[in-house]
Each structure stands twice: as structure tokens, then as C-alpha cells.
C-alpha positions as CSV (number, residue, x, y, z in Angstrom):
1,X,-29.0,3.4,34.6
2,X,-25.7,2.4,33.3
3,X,-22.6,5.3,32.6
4,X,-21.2,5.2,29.3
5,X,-17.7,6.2,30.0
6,X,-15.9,8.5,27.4
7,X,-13.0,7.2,25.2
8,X,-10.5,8.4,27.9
9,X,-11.6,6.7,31.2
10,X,-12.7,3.2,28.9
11,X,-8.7,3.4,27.8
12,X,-7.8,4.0,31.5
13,X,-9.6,1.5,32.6
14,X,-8.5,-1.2,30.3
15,X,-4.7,-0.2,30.8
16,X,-5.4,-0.8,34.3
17,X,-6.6,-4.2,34.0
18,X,-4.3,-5.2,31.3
19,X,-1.5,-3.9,33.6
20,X,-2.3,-4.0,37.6
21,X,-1.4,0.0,36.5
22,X,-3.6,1.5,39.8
23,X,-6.2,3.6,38.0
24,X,-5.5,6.2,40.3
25,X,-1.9,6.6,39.3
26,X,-3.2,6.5,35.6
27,X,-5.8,9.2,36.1
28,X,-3.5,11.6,37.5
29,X,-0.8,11.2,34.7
30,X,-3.4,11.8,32.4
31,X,-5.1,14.9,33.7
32,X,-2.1,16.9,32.5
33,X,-0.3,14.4,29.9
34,X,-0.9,12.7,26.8
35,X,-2.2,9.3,27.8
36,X,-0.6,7.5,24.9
37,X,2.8,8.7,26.8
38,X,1.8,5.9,29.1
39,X,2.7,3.8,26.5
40,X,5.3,5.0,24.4
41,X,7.2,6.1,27.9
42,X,6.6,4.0,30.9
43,X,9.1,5.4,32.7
44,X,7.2,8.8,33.1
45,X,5.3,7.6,35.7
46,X,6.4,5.1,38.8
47,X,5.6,1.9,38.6
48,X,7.1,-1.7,39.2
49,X,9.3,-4.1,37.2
50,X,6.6,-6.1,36.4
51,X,4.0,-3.4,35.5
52,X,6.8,-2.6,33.2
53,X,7.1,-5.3,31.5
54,X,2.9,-6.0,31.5
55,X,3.3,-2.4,28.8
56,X,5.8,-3.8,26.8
57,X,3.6,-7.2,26.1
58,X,0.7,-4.9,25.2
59,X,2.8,-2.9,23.2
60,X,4.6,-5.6,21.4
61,X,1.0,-7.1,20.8
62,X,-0.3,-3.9,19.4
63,X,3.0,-3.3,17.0
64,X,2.2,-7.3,16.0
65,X,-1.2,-6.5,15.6
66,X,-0.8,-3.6,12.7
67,X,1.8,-5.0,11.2
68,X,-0.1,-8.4,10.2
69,X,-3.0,-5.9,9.2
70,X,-0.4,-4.1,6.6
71,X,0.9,-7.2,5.7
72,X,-1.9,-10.0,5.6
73,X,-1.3,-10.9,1.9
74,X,2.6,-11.7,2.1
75,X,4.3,-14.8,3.5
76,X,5.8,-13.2,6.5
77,X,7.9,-16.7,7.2
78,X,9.6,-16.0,4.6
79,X,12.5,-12.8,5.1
80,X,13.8,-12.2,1.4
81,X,14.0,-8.4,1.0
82,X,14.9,-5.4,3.0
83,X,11.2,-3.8,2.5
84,X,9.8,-7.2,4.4
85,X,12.7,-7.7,7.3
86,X,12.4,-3.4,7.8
87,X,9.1,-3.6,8.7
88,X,8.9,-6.5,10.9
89,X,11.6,-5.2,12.5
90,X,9.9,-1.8,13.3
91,X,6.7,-3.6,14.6
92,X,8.9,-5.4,17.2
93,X,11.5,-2.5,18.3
94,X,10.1,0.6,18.1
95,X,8.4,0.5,21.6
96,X,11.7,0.1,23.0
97,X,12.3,4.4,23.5
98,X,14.0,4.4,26.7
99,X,16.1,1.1,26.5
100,X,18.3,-0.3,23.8
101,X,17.4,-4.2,22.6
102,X,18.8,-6.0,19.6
103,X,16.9,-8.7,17.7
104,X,18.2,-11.5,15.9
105,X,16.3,-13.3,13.2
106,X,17.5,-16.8,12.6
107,X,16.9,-18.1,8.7
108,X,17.0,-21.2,7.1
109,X,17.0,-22.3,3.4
110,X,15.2,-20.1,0.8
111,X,15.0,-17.5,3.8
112,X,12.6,-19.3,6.1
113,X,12.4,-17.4,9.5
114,X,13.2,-20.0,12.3
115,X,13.0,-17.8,15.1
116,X,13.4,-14.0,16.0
117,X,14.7,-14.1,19.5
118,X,15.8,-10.7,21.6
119,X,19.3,-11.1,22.4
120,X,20.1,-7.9,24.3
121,X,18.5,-5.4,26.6
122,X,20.4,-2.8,28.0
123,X,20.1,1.2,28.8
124,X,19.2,4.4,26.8
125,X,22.6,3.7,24.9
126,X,24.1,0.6,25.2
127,X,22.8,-3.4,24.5
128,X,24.7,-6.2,25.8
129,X,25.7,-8.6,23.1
130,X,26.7,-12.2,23.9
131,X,27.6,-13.3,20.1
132,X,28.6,-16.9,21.8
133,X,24.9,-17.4,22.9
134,X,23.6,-16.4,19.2
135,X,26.0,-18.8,17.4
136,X,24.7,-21.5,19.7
137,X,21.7,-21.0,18.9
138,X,22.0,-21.0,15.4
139,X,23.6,-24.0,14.9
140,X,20.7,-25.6,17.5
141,X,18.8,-24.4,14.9
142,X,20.4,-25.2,11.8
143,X,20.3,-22.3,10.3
144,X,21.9,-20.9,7.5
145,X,21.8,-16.7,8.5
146,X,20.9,-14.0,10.4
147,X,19.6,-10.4,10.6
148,X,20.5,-8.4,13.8
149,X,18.4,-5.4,14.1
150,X,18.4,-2.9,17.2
151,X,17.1,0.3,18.2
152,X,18.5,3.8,18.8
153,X,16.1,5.3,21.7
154,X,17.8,8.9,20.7
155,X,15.8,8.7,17.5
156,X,19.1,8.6,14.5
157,X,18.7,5.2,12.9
158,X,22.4,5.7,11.2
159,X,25.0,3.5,12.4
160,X,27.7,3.9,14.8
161,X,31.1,3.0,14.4
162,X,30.6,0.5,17.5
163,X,27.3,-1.2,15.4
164,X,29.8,-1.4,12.3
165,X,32.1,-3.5,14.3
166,X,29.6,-5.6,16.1
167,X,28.4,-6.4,12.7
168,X,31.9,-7.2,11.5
169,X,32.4,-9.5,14.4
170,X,29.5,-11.4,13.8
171,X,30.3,-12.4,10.1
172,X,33.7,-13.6,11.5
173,X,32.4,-15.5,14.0
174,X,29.8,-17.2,11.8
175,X,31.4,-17.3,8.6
176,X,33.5,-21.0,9.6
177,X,30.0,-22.6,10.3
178,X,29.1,-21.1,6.5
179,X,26.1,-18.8,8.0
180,X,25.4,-15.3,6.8
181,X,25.1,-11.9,8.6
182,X,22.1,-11.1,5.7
183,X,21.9,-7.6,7.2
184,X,22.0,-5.6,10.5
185,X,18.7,-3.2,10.7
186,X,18.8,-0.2,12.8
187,X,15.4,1.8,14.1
188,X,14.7,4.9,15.3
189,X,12.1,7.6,15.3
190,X,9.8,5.0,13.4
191,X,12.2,5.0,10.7
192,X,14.6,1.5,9.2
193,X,18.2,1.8,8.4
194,X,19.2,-1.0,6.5
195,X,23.4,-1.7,6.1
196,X,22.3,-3.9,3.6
197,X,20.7,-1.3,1.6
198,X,23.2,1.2,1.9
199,X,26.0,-1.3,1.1
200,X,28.3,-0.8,4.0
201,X,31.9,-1.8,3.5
202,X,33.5,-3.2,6.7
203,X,36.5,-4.6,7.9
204,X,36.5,-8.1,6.5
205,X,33.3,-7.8,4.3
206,X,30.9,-5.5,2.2
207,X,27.5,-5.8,1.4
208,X,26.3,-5.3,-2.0
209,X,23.7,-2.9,-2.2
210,X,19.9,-3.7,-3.3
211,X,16.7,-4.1,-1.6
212,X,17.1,-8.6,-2.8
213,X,18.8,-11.2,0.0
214,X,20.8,-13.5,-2.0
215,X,19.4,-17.0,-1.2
216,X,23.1,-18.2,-0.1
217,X,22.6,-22.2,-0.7
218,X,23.0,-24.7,2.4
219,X,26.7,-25.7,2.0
220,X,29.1,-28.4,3.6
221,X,28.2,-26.8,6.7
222,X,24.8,-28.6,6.9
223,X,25.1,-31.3,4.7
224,X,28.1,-32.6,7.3
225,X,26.5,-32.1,10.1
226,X,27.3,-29.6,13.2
227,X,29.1,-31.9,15.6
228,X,31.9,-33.0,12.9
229,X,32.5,-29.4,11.7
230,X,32.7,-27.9,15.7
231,X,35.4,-31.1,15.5
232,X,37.6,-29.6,12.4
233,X,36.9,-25.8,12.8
234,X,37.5,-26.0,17.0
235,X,40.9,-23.6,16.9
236,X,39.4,-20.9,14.6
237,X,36.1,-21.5,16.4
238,X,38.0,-20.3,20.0
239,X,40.4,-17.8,17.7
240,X,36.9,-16.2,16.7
241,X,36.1,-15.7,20.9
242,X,39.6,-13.6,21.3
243,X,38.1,-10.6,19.1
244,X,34.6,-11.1,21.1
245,X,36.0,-11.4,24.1
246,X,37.9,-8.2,23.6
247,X,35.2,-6.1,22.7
248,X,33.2,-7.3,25.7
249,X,35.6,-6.2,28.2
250,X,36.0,-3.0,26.7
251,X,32.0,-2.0,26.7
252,X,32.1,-3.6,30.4
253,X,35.3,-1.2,31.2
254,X,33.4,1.8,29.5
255,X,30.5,1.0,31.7
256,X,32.0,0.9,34.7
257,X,33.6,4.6,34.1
């Protein structure tokens, strides 16, 4: 005669498999814990690096899962409003409750989503940024803009004065290769805060507020070609680095106190 296991043990036994999790270790979590903590907070029970990251696949695939159920109908290639980028941004960061990661969406004409690539991973309150890497890869890309989104694991998705100049650093650093900082999104306790929404004003540039990207059109930048404007823009390209550079060695300073 075969058992039909309840709801509980079938979940246990498919986290198991799905992760190499023992089943033993998952049992006895479980006996006194929410299960779904398992999940949500990996860290609350001991397991490996690669365990680890086995939870955040599945949980990454869930989050992609229910957000192409609430979205079926809309052309998700396509990133033209806050409502659209918010929510895609949600379904990919909001597992992340113990570590801090930062997203970057590359677009290209009329919006188009080339990639979304994570470009940072760091601890409970800090991501490591590498603005060099993302320019690189924009221009391999050819693309016209970006959105930067990260999480706040301590749950307030408003910005700090830190994500404020990380932002502003970006559009000066992009803005001689004629691409866009379209927005920076922030997450936290399943909630989006959009800069582009709330029309932040920063250092060297303010967003207007509304829930519309403007559809900024290709310019010289593309129609040249990359290697001939890294040619004329080379000095304010490497000026760009000093500010970058600066705020690196500061965060790895702060770090290391």
C-alpha cells in the first residue's frame, strides 16, 4: 500500500531533491519553524555555499514564475513605465533578505530589454559596484540606457544618501557615450521605490516625475559607432573613473574599519 505523504513532508522532500538540503536537517528546522523560512532565510539553518545558491535558483524561478502569471498579457521586452520595470524588479530581488544585490537592466531603442544582468552581491548592507564593468557592457551591447535597481534586506525601500550618489555617478559616467540612467529602483519588504517616480533631484541631474520613460532617441552615439567615440571622448572617459575610483576606495576603507 502506498503512503500519501501530507503537504509538509511532500514540500520537504522536494526541497531536498531540488537542493542536496539533507532531509534530516530540513525536518528538524521544520518541527519548530515555519518551513517557508527555509526559503525566505537560508541562513537559518547550516548549509553549504552551494546549497545556498541551489535556494536562490528555485527562488529566483518561483518569483519568475508569478510574475509571468500576473503579467502574461504585456510585452515584458519591452520596459516603458515604472508600474512594468517595478515589478520585474521585485520578482528578481526580493529573495535577496540577508544580502544586498543590484540589477542592471540594459535597454535599447523604443525600450527594448537587452539584458538584465546582476552586477553586485555584497552583505546585509553594502553591494559592490564596479560602474567600469556596467559601461562595458553597455556599449558591447549597444544600448541606449539603463535601470539599476537593488535591495534593502532591512526592509525601507527609501533611498540613501550613498544610492543618491551612486546614481549620480552613473549618469556622469554614461552621459559622454549619450546613454540614460532611466531610473534606479529600490526594494524592500515587497515593496518598489522608484527615484524616477518620486523625481529625485541630484547633483548633476533631476528626474522629472511620472510613471512614462521618455523614449530618449538613438543619437550620434550609435549612429558613429563605439570605437570612434571611445577615440574622441577618451580624456573625459578616464576623468569620469577619478570620481568612481574615489568612491570605491572609500566604501573599501569603510569596510575594512
Amino acid at each position: 500500500m502506498e503512503i500519501i505523504k501530507g503537504n509538509q513532508d511532500q514540500f520537504l522532500e522536494g526541497l531536498h531533491r531540488l537542493t542536496g538540503i539533507k532531509k534530516s536537517v530540513l525536518s528538524d528546522y521544520a518541527k519548530e519553524n515555519d518551513i517557508l523560512h527555509i526559503i525566505d532565510h537560508p541562513a537559518v539553518i547550516k548549509i553549504s555555499d552551494k546549497e545556498y545558491e541551489k535556494i536562490v535558483q528555485l527562488k529566483d524561478f518561483i518569483n519568475l514564475y508569478q510574475y509571468f502569471r500576473e503579467n502574461e498579457k504585456e510585452d515584458i521586452e519591452v520596459m516603458d513605465s515604472i508600474t512594468k520595470a517595478s515589478a520585474y524588479c521585485s520578482s528578481q530581488l526580493s529573495f535577496y533578505r540577508e544580502r544586498e544585490a543590484m540589477l542592471c537592466i540594459f535597454l535599447g531603442s523604443g525600450m527594448r530589454v537587452l539584458s538584465c544582468e546582476k552586477i553586485s552581491q555584497g552583505t546585509v548592507d553594502i553591494a559592490y559596484v564596479h560602474p567600469r564593468e556596467v559601461v562595458k557592457r553597455a556599449l558591447q551591447l549597444d544600448a541606449v540606457g539603463i535601470i539599476l535597481a537593488h535591495n534593502h534586506p532591512g526592509g525601507s525601500c527609501r533611498p540613501s544618501q550613498c544610492d543618491i550618489r551612486l546614481t549620480n555617478t552613473f549618469h556622469n559616467i554614461l552621459r559622454p557615450f549619450e546613454m540614460h540612467v532611466y531610473d534606479h529602483i529600490i526594494v524592500g519588504d515587497d515593496k518598489a521605490f522608484s527615484m524616477k517616480n518620486e523625481g529625485i533631484s541630484f547633483t548633476d541631474f533631476a528626474y522629472v516625475k511620472g510613471e512614462e520613460y521618455e523614449k530618449i532617441p538613438i543619437g550620434q552615439a550609435a549612429e558613429r559607432g563605439v570605437d570612434q567615440l571611445k577615440e574622441e571622448l577618451l580624456s573625459e572617459y578616464f576623468k569620469s573613473w577619478q570620481e568612481v575610483n574615489e568612491i570605491e576606495e572609500v566604501e573599501e576603507d569603510d569596510m575594512e574599519r
